[in-house]
Rosetta silent file (secondary structure, phi, psi, omega in degrees, C-alpha in Angstrom):
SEQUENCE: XXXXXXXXXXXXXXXXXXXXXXXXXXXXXXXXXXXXXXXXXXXXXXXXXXXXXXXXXXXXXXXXXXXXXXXXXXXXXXXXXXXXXXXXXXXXXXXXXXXXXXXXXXXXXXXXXXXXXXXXXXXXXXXXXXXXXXXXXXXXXXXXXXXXXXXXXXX
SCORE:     score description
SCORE:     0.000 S_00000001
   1 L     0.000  -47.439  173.576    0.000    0.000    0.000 S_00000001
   2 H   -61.312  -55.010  171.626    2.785    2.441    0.706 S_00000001
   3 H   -38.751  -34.783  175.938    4.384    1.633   -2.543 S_00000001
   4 H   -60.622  -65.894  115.040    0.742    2.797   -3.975 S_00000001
   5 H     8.884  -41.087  162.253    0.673    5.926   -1.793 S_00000001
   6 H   -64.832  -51.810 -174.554    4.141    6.674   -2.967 S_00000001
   7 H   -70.077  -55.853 -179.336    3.849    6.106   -6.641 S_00000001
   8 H   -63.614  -26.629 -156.768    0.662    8.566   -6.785 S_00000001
   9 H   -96.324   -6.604 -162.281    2.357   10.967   -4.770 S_00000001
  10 H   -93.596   -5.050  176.673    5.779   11.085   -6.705 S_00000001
  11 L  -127.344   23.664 -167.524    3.979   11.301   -9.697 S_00000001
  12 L  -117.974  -15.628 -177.715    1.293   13.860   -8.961 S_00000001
  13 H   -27.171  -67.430 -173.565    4.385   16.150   -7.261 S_00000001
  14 H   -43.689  -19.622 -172.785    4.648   18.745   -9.748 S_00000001
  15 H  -135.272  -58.838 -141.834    0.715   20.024   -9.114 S_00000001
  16 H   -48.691  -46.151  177.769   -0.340   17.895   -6.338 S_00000001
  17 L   -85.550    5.490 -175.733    1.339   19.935   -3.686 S_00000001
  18 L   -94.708  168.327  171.464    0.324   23.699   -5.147 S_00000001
  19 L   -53.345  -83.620 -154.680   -3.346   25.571   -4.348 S_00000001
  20 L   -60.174  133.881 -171.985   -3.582   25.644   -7.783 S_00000001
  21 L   -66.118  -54.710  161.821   -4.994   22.714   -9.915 S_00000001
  22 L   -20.699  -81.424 -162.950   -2.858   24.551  -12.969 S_00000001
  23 L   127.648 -166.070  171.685    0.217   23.916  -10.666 S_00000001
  24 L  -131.034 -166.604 -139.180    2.299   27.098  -10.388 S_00000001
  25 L   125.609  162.929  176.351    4.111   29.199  -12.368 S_00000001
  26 L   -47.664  -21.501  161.071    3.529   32.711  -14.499 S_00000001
  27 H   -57.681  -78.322 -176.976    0.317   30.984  -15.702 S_00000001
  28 H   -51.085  -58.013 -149.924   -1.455   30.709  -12.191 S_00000001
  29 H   -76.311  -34.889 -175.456    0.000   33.262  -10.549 S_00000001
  30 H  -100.404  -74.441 -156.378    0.631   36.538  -13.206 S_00000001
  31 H   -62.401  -90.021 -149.813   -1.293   35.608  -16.772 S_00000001
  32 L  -132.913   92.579 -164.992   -4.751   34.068  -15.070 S_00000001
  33 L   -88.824  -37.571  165.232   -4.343   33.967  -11.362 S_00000001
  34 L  -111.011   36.796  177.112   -8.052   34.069  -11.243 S_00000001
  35 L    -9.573  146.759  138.600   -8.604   30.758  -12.797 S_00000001
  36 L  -173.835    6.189  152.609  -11.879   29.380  -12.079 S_00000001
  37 L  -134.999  149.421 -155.136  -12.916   27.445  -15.252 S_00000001
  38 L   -20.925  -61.084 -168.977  -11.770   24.695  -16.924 S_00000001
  39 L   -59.734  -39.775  171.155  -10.710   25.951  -19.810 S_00000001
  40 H   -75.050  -30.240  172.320   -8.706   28.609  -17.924 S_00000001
  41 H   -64.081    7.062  128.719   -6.846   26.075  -15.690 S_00000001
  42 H   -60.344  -64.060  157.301   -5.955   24.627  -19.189 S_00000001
  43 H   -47.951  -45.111  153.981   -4.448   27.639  -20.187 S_00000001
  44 H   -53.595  -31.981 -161.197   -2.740   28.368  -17.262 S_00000001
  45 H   -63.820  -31.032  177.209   -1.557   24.474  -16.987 S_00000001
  46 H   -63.860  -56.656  176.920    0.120   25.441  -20.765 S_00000001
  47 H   -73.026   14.706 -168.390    1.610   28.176  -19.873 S_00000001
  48 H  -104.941  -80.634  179.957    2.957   26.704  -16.976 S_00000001
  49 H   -82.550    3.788  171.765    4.511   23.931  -18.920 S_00000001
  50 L  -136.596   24.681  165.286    5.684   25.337  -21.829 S_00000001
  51 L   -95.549  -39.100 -177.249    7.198   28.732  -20.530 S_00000001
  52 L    92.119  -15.814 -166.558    9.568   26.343  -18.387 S_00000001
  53 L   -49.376  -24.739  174.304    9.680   28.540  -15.188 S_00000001
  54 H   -28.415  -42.954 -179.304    8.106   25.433  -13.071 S_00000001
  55 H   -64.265  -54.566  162.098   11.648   24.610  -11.974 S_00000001
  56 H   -68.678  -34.117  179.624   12.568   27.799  -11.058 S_00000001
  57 H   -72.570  -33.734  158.026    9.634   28.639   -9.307 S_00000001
  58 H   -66.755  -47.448  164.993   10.059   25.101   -7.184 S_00000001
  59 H   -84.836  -13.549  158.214   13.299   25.482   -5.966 S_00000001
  60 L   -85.244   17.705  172.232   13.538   29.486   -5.496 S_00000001
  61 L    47.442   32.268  162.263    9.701   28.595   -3.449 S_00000001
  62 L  -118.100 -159.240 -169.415    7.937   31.579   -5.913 S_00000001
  63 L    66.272   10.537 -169.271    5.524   31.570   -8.670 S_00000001
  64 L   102.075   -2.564 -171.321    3.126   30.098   -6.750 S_00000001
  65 L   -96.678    8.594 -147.500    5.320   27.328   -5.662 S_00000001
  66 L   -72.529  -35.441 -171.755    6.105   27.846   -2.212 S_00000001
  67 L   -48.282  -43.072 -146.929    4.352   24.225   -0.654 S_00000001
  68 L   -64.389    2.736 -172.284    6.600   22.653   -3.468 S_00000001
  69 L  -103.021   59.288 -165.253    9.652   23.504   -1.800 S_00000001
  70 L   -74.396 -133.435 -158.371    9.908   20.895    0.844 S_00000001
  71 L  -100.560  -46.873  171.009   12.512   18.584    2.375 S_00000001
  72 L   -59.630    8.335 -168.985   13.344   16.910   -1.601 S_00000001
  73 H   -91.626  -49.574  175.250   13.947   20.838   -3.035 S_00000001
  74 H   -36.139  -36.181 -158.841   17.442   20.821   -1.809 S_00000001
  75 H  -109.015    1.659  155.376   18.420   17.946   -4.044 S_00000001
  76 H   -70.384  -47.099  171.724   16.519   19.544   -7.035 S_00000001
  77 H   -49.045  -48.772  176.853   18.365   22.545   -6.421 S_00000001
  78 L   -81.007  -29.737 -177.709   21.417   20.971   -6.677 S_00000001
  79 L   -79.405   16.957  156.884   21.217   18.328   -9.629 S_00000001
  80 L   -95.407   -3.803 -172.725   19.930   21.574  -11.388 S_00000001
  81 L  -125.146    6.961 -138.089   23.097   23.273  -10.612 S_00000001
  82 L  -132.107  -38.406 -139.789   25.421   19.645  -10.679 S_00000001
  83 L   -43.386  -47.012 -177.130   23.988   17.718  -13.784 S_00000001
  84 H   -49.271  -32.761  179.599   26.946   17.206  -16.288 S_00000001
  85 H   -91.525   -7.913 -172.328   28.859   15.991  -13.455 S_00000001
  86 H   -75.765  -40.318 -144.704   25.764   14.049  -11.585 S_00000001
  87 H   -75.380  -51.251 -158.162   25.397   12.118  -15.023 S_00000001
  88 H   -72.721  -12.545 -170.319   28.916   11.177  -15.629 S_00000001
  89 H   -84.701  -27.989 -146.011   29.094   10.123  -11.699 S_00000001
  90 H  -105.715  -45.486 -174.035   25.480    8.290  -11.740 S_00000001
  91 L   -64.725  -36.045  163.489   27.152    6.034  -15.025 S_00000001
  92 L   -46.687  -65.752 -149.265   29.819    5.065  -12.917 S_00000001
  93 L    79.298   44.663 -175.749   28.058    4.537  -10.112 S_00000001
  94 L   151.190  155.907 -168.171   29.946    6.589   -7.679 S_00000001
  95 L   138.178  125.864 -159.928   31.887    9.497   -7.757 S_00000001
  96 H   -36.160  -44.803 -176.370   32.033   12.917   -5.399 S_00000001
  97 H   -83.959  -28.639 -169.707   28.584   14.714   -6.818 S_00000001
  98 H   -60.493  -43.944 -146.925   26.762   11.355   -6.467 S_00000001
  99 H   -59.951  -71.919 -166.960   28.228   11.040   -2.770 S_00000001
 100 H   -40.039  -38.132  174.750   27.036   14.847   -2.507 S_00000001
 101 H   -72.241  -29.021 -172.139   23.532   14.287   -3.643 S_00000001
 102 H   -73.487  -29.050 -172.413   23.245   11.170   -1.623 S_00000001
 103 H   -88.433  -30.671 -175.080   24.048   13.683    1.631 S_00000001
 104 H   -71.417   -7.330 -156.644   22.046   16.615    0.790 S_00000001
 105 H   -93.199  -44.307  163.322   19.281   14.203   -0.072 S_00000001
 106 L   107.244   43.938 -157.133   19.930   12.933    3.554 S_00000001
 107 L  -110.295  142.560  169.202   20.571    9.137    2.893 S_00000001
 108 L   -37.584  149.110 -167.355   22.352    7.230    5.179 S_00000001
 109 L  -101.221   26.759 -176.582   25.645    5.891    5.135 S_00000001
 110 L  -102.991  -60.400 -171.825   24.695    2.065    5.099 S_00000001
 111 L   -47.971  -31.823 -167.923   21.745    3.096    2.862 S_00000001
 112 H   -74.340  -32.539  175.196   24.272    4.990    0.038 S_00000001
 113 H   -84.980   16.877  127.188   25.410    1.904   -1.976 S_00000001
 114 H  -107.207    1.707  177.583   22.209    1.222   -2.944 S_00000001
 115 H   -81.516  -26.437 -176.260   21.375    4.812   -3.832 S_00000001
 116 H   -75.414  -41.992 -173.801   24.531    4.609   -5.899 S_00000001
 117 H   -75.449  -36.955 -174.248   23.209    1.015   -7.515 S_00000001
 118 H   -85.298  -61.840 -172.795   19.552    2.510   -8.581 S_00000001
 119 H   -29.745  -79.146  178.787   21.145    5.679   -9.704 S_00000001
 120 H   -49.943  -36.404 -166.300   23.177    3.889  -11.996 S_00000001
 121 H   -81.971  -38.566 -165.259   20.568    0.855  -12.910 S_00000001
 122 L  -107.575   13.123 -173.216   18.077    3.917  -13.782 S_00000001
 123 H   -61.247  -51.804  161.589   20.870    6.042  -15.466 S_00000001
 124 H   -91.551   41.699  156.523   18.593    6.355  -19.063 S_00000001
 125 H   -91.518  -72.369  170.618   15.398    7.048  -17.251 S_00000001
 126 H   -18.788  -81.737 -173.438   17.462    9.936  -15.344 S_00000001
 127 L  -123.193   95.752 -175.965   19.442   11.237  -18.140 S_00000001
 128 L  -102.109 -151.158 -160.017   18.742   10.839  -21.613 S_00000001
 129 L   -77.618  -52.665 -159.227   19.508   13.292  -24.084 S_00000001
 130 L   -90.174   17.585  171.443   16.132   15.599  -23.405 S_00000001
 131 L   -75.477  145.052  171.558   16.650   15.184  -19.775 S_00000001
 132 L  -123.102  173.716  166.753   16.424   18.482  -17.572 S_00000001
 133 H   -41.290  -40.064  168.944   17.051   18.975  -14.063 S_00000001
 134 H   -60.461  -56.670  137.311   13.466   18.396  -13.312 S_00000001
 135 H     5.574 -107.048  142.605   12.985   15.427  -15.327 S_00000001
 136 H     6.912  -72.046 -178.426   15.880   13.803  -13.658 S_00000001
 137 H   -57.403  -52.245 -171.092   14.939   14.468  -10.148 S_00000001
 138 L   -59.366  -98.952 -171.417   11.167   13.011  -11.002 S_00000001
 139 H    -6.667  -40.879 -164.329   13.004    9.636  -12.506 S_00000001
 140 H  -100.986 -136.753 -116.058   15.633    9.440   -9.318 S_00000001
 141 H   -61.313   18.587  151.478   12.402    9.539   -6.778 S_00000001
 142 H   -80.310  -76.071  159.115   10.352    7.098   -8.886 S_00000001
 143 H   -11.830  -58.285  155.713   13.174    4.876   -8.543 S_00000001
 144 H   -51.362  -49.956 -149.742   14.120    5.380   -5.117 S_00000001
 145 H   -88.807  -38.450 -163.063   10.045    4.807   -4.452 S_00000001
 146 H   -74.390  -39.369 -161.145   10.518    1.518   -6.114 S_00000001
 147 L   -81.254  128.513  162.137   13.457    0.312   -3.692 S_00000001
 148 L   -56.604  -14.169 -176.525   12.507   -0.319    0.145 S_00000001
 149 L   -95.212  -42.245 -174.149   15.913    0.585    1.945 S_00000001
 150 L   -67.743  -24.579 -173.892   15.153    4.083   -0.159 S_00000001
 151 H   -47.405  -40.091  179.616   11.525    4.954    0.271 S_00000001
 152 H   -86.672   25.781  138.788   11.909    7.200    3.814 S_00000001
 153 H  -104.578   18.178  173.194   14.034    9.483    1.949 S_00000001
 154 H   -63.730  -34.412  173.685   11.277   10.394    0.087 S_00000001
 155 L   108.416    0.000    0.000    9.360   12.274    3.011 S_00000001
C-alpha cells in the first residue's frame, strides 16, 4: 500500500502539492491567477509547462510554488546546478557529486550503496539526451520509491 501511496504521490508532485490545480508558475499566478474554469486552468496548466519557469519557481519557493519547496527541493536545487557531473558520476556509479547528492538528499551511510546502484541501474530514465534537471529528479524519486531501503528518503 505504501508503494501505492508513494507512486501517486511522486507522480502527482509537480501540481499535487500547489493551491492551484494549474500547478504554479507565471500561468497561475501573473497571466490568469483568477482561474476558475476549466478551460482557464488549461491555459494556465500550458503556460505553466511550456514557458519552463516550473523549476525555477520550485526550488527558489515563488511563482506560486512555495508548498513545493519541501525537504526533496534541496536535491533539485542541486542536480539543477550539478547535472553534467551528476550524469557522468550516476554512469559510474559513484563518484564525489553522487556522494554529494546522496548527503544533501539525507541518505544514510549504510543506505548509500544502494542509492549509488539505482542511480546507476536507472541512469537512461534519469538522463537521456532531453533530460532536464526536473525530469531527472522526477526519474531518481520514482526509482528510489521503487526500492525499500530508499523509500523514507522520500518524506
Amino acid at each position: 500500500m505504501k508503494k501505492i501511496i508513494a507512486s501517486i504521490v511522486l507522480a502527482s508532485a509537480s501540481t499535487a502539492a500547489l493551491a492551484n490545480p494549474a500547478g504554479c508558475g507565471l500561468g497561475s499566478t501573473v497571466i490568469f491567477p483568477d482561474a476558475n474554469e476549466w478551460h482557464e486552468y488549461v491555459l494556465a496548466a500550458t503556460t505553466n509547462g511550456t514557458s519552463g519557469n516550473q523549476t525555477f519557481g520550485m526550488t527558489s519557493g515563488t511563482l506560486g510554488c512555495e508548498a513545493a519547496n519541501g525537504p526533496l527541493s534541496s536535491a533539485l536545487m542541486f542536480m539543477d546546478e550539478n547535472m553534467d557531473q551528476l550524469a557522468a558520476d550516476a554512469a559510474i556509479g559513484q563518484g564525489e557529486t553522487l556522494a554529494a547528492l546522496a548527503e544533501v538528499m539525507g541518505v544514510e551511510p549504510q543506505d548509500t550503496p544502494t542509492f549509488n546502484r539505482v542511480i546507476q541501474s536507472n541512469f537512461d530514465a534519469l538522463f537521456s539526451t532531453e533530460a532536464t534537471s526536473a525530469s531527472a529528479f522526477e526519474a531518481m524519486t520514482a526509482a528510489m520509491a521503487q526500492d525499500k531501503d530508499l523509500q523514507k528518503y522520500l518524506g
